[in-house]
Each structure stands twice: as structure tokens, then as C-alpha cells.
Backbone as a ProteinNet text record, in pm:
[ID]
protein_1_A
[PRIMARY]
XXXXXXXXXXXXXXXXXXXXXXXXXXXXXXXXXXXXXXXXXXXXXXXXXXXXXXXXXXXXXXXXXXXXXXXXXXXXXXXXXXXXXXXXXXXXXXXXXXXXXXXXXXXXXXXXXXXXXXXXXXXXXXXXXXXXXXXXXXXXXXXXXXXXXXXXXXX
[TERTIARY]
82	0	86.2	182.8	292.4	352.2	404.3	460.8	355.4	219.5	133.6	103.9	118	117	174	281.8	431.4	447	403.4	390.6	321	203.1	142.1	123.2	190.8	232.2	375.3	463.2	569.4	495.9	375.8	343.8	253	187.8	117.9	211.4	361.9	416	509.5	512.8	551.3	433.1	310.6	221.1	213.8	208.8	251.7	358.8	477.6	591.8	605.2	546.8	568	449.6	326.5	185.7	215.5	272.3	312.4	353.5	481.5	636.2	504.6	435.5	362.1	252.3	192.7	82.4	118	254.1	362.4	415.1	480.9	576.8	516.6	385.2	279	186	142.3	-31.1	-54	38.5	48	171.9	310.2	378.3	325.8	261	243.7	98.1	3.1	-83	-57.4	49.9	104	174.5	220.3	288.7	239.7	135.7	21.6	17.4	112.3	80.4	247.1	229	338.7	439.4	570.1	664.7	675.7	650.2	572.9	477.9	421.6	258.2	303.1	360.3	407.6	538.9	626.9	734	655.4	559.4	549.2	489.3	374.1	276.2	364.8	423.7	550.2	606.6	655.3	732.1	609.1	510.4	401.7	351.3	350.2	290.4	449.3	508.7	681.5	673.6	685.4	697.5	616.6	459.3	383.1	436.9	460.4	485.1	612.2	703.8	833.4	772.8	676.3	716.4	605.4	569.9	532.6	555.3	675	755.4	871.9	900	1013.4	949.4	824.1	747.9	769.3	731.3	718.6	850	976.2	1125.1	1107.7	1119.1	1114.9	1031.9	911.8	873.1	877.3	904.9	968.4	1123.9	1166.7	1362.8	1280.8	1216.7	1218.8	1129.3	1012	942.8	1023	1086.7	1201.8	1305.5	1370.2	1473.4	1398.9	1301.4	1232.9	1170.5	1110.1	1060.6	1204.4	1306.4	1408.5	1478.7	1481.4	1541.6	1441.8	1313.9	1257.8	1286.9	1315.2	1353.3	1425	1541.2	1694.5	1704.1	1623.8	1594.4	1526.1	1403.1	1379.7	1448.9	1502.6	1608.3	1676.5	1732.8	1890.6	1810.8	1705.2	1654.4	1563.3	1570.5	1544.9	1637.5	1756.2	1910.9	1953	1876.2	1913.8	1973.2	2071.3	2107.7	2007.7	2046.7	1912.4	2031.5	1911.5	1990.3	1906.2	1923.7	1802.7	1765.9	1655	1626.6	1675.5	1691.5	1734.1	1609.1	1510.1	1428.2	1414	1417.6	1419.4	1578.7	1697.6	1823.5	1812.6	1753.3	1737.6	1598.4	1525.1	1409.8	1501.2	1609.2	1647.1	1724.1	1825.3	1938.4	1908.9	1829.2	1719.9	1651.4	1569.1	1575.5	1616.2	1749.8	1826.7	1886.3	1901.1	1894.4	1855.1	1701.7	1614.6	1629.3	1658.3	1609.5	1777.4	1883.7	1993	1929.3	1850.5	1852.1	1715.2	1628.1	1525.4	1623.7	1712.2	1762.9	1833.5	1877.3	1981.5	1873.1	1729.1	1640.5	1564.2	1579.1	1507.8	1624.2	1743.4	1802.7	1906.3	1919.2	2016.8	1927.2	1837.6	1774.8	1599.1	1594.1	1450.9	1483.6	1615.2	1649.4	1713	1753	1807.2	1628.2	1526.5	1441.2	1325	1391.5	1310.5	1361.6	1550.3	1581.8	1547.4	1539.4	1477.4	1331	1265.1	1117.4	1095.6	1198.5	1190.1	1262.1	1361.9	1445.2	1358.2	1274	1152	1229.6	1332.9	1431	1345.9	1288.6	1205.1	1296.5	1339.8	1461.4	1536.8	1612.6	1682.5	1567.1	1442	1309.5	1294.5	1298.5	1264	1350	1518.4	1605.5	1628.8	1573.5	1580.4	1510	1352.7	1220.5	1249.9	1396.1	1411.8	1526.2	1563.1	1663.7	1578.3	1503.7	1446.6	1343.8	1275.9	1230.4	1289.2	1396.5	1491.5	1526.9	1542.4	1588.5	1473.4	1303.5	1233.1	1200.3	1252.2	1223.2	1304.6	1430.1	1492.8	1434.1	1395.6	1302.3	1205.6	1157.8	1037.1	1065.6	1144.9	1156.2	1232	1290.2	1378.7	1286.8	1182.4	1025.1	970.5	967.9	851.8	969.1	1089.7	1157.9	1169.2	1127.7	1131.3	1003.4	894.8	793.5	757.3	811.3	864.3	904.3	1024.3	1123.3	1073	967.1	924	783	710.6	616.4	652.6	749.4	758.6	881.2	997	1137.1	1071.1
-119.8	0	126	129.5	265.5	271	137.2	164.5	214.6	179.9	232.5	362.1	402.6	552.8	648.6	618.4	670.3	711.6	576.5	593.8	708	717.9	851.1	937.2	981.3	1068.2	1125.1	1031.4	1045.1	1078.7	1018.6	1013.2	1166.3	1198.7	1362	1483.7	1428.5	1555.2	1548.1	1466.5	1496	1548.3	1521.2	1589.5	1718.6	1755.5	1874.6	1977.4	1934.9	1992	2002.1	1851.6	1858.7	1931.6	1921	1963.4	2130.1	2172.2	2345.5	2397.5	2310.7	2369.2	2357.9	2251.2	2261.6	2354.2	2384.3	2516.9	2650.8	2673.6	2758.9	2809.2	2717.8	2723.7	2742	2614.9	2661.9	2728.8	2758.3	2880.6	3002.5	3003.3	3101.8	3209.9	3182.4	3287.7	3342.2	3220.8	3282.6	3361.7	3343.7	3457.3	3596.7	3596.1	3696.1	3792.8	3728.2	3797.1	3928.1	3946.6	4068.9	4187.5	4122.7	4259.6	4330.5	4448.1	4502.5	4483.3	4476.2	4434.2	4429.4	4587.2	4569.1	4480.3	4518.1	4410.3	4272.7	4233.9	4055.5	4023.5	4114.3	4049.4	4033.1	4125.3	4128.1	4010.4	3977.6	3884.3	3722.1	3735	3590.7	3543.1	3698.7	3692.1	3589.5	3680.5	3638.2	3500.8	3452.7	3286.3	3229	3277.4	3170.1	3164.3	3236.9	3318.5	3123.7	3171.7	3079	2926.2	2914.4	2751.3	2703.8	2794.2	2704.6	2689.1	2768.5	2687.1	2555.5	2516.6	2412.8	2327.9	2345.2	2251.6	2217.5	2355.3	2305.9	2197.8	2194.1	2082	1922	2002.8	1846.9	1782.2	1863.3	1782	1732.3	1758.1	1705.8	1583.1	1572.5	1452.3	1342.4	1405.5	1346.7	1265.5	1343	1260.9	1160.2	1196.9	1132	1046.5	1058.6	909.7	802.2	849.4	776.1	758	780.1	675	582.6	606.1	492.5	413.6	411.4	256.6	223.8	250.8	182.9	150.5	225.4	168.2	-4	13.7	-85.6	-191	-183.3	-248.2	-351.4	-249.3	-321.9	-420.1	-324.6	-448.3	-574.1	-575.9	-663.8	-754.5	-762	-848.6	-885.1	-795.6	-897.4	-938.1	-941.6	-1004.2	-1132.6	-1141.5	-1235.3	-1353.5	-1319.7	-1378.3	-1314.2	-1219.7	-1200.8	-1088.4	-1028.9	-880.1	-799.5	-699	-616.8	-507.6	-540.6	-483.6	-389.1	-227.7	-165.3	-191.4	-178.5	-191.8	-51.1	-99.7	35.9	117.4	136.2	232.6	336.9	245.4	312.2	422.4	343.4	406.3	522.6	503.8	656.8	765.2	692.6	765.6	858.1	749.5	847.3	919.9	901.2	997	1140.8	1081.8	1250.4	1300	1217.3	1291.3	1406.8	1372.7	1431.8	1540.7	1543.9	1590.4	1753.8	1753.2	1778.3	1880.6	1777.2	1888.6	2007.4	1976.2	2052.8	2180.1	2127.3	2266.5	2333.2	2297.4	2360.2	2428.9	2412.9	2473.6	2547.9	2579.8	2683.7	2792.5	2760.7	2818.1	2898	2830.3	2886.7	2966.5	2949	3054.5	3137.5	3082.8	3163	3288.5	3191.8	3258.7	3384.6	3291.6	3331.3	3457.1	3487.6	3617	3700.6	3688.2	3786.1	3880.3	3766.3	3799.6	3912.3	3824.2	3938.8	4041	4086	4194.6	4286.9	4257.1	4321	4359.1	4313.9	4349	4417.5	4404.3	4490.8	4674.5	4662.2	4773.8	4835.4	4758.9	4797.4	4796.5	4719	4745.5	4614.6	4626.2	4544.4	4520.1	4541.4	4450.3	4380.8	4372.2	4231	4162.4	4243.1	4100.8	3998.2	4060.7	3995.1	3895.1	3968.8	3900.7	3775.2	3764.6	3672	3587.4	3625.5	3557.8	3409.8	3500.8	3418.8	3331.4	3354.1	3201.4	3146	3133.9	3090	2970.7	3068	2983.8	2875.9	2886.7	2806.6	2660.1	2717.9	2579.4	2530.5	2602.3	2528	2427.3	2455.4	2382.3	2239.4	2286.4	2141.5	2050.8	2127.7	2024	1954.7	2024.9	1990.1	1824.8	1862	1751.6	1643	1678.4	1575.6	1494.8	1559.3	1521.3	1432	1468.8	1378.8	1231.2	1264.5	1138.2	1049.5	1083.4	987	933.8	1016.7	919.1	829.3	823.3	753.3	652.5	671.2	530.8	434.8	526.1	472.6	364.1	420.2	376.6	278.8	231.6	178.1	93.6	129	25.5	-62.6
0	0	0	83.4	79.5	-52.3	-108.5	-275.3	-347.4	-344.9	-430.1	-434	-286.5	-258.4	-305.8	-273.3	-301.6	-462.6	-513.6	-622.6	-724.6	-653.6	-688.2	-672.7	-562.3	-524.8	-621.7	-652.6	-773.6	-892	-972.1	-1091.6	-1080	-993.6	-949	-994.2	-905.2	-885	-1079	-1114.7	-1244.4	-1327.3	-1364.6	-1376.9	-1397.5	-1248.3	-1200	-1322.1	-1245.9	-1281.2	-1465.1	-1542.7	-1709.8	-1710.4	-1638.5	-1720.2	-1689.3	-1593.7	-1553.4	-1706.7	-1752.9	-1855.9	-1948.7	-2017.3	-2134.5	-2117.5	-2028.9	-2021.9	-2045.6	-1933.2	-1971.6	-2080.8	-2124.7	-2268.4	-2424.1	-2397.6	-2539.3	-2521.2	-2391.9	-2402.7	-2371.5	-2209.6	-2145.8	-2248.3	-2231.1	-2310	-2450.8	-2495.8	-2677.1	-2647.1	-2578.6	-2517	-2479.1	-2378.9	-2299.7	-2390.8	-2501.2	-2625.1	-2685.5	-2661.2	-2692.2	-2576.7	-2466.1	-2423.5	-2402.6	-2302.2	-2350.8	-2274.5	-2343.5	-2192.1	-2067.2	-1995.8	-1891.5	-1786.1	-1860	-1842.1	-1867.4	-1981.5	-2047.4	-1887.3	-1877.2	-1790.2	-1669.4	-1599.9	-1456.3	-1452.3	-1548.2	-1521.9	-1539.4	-1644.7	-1637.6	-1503.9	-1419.7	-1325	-1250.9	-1187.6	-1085	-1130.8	-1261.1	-1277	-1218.9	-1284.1	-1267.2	-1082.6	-1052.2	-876.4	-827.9	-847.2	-776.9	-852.3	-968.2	-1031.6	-972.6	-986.6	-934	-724.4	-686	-530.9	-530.8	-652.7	-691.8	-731.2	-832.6	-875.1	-741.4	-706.4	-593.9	-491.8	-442.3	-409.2	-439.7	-587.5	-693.4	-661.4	-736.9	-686.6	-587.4	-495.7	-309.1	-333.4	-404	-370.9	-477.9	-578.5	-680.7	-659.2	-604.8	-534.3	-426.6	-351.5	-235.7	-250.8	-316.2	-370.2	-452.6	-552.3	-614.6	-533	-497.3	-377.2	-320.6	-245.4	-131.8	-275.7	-393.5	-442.1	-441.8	-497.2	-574	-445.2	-398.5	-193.6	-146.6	-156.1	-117.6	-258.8	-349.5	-466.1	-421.5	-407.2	-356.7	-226.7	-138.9	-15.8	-54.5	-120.1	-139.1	-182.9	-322.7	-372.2	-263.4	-192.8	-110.4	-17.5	59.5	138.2	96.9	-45.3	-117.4	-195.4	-137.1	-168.5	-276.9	-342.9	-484	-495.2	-636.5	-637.7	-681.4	-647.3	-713.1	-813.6	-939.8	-1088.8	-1128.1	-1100.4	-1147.4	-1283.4	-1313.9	-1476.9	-1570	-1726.7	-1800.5	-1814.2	-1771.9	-1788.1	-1621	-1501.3	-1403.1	-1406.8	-1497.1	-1427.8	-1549.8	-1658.9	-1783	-1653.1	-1624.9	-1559.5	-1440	-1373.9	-1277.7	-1284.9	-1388.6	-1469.6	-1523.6	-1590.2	-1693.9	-1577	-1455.3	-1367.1	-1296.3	-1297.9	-1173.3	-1264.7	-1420.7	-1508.1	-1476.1	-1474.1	-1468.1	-1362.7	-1273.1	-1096.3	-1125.3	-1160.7	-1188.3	-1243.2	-1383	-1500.8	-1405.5	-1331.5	-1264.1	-1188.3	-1060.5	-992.4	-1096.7	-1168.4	-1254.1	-1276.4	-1360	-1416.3	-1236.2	-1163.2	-1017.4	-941.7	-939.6	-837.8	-932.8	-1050	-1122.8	-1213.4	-1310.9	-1409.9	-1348.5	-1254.2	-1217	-1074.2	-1042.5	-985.7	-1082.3	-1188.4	-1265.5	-1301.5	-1304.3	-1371	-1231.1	-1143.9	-1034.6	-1002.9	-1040.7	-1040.4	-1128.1	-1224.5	-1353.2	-1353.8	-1272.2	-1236.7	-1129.4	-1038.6	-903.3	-972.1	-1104.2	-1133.2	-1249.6	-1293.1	-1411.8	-1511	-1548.9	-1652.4	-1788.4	-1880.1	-1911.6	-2053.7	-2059.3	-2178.7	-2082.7	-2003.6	-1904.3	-1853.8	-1797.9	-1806.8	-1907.6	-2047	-2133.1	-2182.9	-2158	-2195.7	-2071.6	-1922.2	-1840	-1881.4	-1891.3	-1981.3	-2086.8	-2164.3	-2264.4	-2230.6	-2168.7	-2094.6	-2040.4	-1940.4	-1847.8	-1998.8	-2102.8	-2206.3	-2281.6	-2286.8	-2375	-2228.4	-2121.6	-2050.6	-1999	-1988.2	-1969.9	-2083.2	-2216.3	-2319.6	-2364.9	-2317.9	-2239.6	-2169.3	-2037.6	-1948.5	-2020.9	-2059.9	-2086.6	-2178.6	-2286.5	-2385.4	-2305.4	-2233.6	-2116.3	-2051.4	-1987.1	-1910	-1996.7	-2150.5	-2225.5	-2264.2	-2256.3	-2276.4	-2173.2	-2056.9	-1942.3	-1940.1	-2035.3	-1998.5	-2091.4	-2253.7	-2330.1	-2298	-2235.3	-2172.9	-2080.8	-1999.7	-1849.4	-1920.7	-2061.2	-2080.1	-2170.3	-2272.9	-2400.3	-2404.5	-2266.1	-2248.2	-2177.5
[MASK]
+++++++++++++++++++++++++++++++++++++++++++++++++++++++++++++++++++++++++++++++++++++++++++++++++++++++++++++++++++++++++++++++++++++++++++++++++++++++++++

């Protein structure tokens, strides 16, 4: 019952975190595009602001649901005489993972304060120009996200 839990609690918070980047990346920015820098950066800022302490969520339980199955994995096996060999889809799932939580933390304390200085200084060309990093490595994630669930669904 706790693996099952756990489990969905893992499969939620990815949800989460890929279904955020694709709402983000294809609806919300190409919408927001119409209005004027100003107006387009602050409002980016204030969705980004509230999603990443959501995603920063998601990671946390995303790492920590994934260690404990693959933790109870491993126990099992050796308490079963056997080795425990992760499979190639859990060790790509947890690789691109961890992948993942890196370029979020770059995009959250590197990219996503350049972008609140620039909104706190009203300087709306370094907004835009933060905007657009922050776009380009959520677009990484993102395709990184849809390859783990590729692998996770079809290896």
C-alpha cells in the first residue's frame, strides 16, 4: 500500500511539474505575447513566482518518492538472496531525472532572480532578456520530461 502511494504521489508531482512547462511554454507565453513588456514580464514573473514553489514541491517529492521505491527495490532483492539490478528504464528515468532537478535549480536561483531583479528595477529589456533564458531551458526540461515518460512507458 505505501509503494502504491508513493507511487502517486511520484506520478502527481511529475504531472505537476511537465503539465506546468507545457501550459507555460505553449499557451500562457504565446498569449502573454500581446501585451506590452511591462505588463508581459510582470505577469511571467508572478505565474513563474507561484509555479516554481510548486515545482520546488514536486522535486522534493519526486527525489524522495524515487529513492524509497528503488530503496525498497533493492531491499527486497537482497533479502530475497538475490542482487538487485536496477532496470534500463528506471536508471534513464532516474538519470534525466536528476537531469532535470539541476537545469530547474539553474532556471530557479540563477535565471529566475536575474528575472526578479529586472522586475523589481523595471528594466524590461533584461526582463525579457531573463524571460528568454528561463524559455529556452524550460524547453529542455520539458523535452527531457517527455523522454522519461517515453522510456518509463515503451522500455
Amino acid at each position: 500500500m505505501l509503494y502504491n502511494a508513493l507511487k502517486l504521489v511520484h506520478v502527481l508531482s511529475i504531472i505537476v511539474w511537465v503539465g506546468g512547462m507545457v501550459f507555460a511554454h505553449f499557451f500562457l507565453r504565446p498569449a502573454a505575447q500581446v501585451l506590452e513588456p511591462p505588463q508581459r514580464v510582470r505577469l511571467m514573473h508572478d505565474v513563474l513566482q507561484r509555479f516554481f514553489v510548486a515545482v520546488t514541491a514536486a522535486v522534493v517529492l519526486v527525489l524522495g518518492s524515487g529513492l524509497w521505491m528503488i530503496g525498497r527495490a533493492a531491499k527486497q532483492a537482497v533479502q530475497t538472496g538475490g542482487v538487485f539490478s536496477m532496470p534500463l528504464d528506471w536508471t534513464i528515468m532516474a538519470t534525466l531525472g536528476l537531469v532535470m532537478m539541476a537545469i530547474f535549480g539553474h532556471i530557479r536561483f540563477a535565471l529566475f532572480r536575474r528575472l526578479q531583479r529586472a522586475v523589481a528595477a523595471s528594466d524590461w529589456p533584461s526582463g525579457a532578456k531573463a524571460l528568454g533564458s528561463i524559455r529556452s531551458w524550460v524547453g529542455v526540461n520539458l523535452a527531457l520530461g517527455v523522454v522519461i515518460v517515453v522510456v518509463t512507458l515503451l522500455v
